[in-house]
C-alpha positions as CSV (number, residue, x, y, z in Angstrom):
1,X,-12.7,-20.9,-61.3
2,X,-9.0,-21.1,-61.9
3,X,-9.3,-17.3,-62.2
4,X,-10.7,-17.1,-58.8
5,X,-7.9,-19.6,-57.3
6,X,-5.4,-17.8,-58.6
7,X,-6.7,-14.3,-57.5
8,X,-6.7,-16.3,-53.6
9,X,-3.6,-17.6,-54.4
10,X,-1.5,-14.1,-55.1
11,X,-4.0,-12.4,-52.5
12,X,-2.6,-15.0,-50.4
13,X,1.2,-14.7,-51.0
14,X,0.9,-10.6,-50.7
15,X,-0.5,-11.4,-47.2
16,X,2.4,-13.5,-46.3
17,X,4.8,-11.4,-47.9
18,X,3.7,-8.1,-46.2
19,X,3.3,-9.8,-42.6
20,X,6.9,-10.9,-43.2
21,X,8.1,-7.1,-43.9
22,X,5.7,-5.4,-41.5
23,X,5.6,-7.9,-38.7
24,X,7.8,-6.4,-36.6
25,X,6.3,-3.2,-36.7
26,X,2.7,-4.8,-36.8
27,X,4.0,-5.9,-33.2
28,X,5.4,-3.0,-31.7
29,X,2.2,-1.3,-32.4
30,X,0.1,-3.4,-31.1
31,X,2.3,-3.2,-27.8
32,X,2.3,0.4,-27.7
33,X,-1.6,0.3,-28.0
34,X,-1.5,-1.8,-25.0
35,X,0.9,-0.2,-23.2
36,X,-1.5,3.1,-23.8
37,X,-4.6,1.3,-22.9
38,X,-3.8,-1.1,-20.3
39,X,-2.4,0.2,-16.5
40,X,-1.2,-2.7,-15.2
41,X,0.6,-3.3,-18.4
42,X,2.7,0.6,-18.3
43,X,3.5,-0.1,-14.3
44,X,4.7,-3.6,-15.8
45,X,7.0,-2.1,-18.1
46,X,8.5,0.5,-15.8
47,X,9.3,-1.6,-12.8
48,X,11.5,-4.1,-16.0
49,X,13.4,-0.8,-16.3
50,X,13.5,0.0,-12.2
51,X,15.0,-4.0,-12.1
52,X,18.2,-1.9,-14.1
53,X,19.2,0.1,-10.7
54,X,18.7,3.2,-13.1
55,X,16.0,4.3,-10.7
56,X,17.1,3.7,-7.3
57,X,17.1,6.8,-4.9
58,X,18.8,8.1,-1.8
59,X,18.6,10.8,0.7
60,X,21.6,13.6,-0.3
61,X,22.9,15.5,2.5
62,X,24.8,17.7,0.4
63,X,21.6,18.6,-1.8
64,X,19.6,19.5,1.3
65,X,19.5,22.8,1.4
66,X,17.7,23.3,-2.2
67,X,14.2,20.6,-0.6
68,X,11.6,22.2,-0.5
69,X,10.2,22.7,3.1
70,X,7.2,22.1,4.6
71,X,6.6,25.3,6.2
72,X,3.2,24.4,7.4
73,X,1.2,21.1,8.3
74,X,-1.9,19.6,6.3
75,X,-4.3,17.3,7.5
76,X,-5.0,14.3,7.1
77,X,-7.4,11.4,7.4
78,X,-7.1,7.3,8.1
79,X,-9.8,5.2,7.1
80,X,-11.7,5.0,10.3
81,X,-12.3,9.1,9.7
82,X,-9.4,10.1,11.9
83,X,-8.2,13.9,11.4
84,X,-4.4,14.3,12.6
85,X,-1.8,17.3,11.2
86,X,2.0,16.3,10.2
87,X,2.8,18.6,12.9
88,X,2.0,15.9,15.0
89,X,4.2,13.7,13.8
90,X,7.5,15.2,15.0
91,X,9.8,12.9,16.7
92,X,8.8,10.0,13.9
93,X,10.6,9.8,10.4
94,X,8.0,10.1,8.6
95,X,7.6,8.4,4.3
96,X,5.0,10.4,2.5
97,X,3.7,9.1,-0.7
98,X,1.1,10.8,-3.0
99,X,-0.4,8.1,-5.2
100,X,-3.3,7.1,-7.2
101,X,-4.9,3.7,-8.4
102,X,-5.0,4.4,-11.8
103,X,-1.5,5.7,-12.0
104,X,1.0,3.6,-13.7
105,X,4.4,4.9,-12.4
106,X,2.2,4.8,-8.6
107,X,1.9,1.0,-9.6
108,X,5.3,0.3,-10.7
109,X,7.1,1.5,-7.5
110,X,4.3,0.2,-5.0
111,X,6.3,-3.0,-4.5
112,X,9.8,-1.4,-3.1
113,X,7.1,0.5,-1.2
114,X,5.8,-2.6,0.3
115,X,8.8,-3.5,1.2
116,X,10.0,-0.8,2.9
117,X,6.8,-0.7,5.1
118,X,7.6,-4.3,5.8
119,X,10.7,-3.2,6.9
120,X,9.7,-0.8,9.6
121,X,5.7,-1.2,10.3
122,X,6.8,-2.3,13.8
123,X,9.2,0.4,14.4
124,X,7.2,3.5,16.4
125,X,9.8,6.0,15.6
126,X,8.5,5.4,11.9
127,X,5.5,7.1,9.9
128,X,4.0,6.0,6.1
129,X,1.7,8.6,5.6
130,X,0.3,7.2,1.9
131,X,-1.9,9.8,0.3
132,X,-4.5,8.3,-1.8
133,X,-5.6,10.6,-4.7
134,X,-8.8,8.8,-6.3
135,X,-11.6,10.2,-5.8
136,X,-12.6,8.0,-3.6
137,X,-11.8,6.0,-0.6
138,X,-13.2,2.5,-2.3
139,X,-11.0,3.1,-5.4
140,X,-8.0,3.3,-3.3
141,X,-8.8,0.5,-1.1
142,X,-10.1,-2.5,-3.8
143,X,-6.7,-1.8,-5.2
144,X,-4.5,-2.2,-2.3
145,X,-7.3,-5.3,-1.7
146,X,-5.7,-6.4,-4.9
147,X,-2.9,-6.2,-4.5
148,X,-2.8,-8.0,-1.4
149,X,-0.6,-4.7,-0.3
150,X,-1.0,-3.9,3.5
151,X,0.4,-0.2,3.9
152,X,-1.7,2.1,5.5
153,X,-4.3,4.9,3.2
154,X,-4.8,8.2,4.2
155,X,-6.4,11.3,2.4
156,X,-5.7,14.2,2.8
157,X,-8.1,16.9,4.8
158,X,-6.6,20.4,4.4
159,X,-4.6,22.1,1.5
160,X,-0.8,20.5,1.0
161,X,1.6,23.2,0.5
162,X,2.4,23.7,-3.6
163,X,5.8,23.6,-2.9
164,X,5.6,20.0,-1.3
165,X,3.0,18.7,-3.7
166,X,2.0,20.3,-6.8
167,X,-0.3,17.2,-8.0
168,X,2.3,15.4,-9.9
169,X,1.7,11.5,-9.2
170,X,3.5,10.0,-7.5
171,X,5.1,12.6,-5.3
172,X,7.7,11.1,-2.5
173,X,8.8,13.0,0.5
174,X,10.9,11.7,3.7
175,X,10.6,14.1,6.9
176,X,13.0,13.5,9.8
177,X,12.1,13.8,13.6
178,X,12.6,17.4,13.7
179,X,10.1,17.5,10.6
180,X,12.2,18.7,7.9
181,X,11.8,17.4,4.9
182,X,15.4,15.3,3.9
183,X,14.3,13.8,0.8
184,X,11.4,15.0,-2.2
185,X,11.2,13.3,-5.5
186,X,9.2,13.3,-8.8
187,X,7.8,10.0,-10.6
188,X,8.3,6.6,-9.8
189,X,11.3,5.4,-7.9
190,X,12.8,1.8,-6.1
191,X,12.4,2.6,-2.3
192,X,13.7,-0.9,-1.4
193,X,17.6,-0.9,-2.7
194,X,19.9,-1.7,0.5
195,X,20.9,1.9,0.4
196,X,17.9,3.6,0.7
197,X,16.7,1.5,3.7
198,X,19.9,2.1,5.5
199,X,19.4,5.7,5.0
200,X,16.0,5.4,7.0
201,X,17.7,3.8,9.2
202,X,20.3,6.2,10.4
203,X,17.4,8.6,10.4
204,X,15.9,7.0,13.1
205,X,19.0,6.7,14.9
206,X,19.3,10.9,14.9
């Protein structure tokens, strides 16, 4: 018996003693594990690190030239099964987002894309054309249902130029009125910094 206690008793302490010297590292694994798992738990974590300014964006003039074009239009489709072609959409500035439910950096930036959409939904000279890449439209939808987000979904109906979208999520591009593409960017990003949303602005002004 006092065999057995004492076996408990020194299993016991080693427990202790090896929580207290792995602990931390017992913690940050369990946190990566979630962070690998869980969605909504990456998209957390990156939009801490877009709260840093680090990831703020803006529409450079000077690097123009090297965007990517969009030589020709695609199609696309609203909800109600409405076909239009960007070409259309000349004489509007027009936000195009690529994004998925399931995509954490998509996620994380959704927010400053709220709020951009909030601040021109009412403006006609202005365009969100958000490209929904599920697979399907109910995926897209029960997550923006979720989310309590009210930008517009759209899919797309025809091939999108490689050089504009290559399938890397999310993909951002700004067109102005004469449909050139100003702006194209990579992974997640804050579209609702002060600068950015002046930057729309004077292209609706042009």
């Amino acid at each position: 018996m006092t065999d057995n206690n004492n076996g408990q008793a020194i299993s016991k302490k080693d427990r202790q003693h090896f929580i207290r010297k792995h602990g931390f590292s017992i913690f940050m694994g369990l946190i990566i594990v979630i962070l690998f798992v869980s969605p909504e738990a990456k998209s957390w974590t990156i939009r801490q690190l877009m709260r840093t300014g680090l990831y703020n964006v803006k529409i450079e003039k000077e690097n123009a030239a090297a965007v990517p074009q969009l030589a020709s239009g695609f199609d696309f489709e609203d909800e109600s099964g409405v076909i239009q072609n960007t070409a259309s959409l000349q004489g509007k500035v027009v936000f195009i987002n690529f994004w998925a439910s399931w995509c954490p950096p998509c996620r994380a930036e959704f927010p400053s894309i709220e709020t951009l959409y909030s601040k021109f939904k009412n403006n006609p000279n202005v365009f969100f054309l958000m490209i929904n890449e599920d697979d399907d439209w109910v995926a897209g939808r029960e997550y923006l249902k979720k989310k309590s987000y009210i930008t517009p979904m759209f899919k797309t109906r025809s091939a999108v130029p490689a050089n504009i979208y290559n399938g890397t999520l999310p993909t951002t591009l700004v067109l102005d009125k004469n449909g050139k593409v100003v702006f194209r960017h990579e992974g997640f990003a804050n579209y609702a910094s002060e600068d950015f949303i002046s930057q729309v602005n004077t292209l609706i002004k042009q």
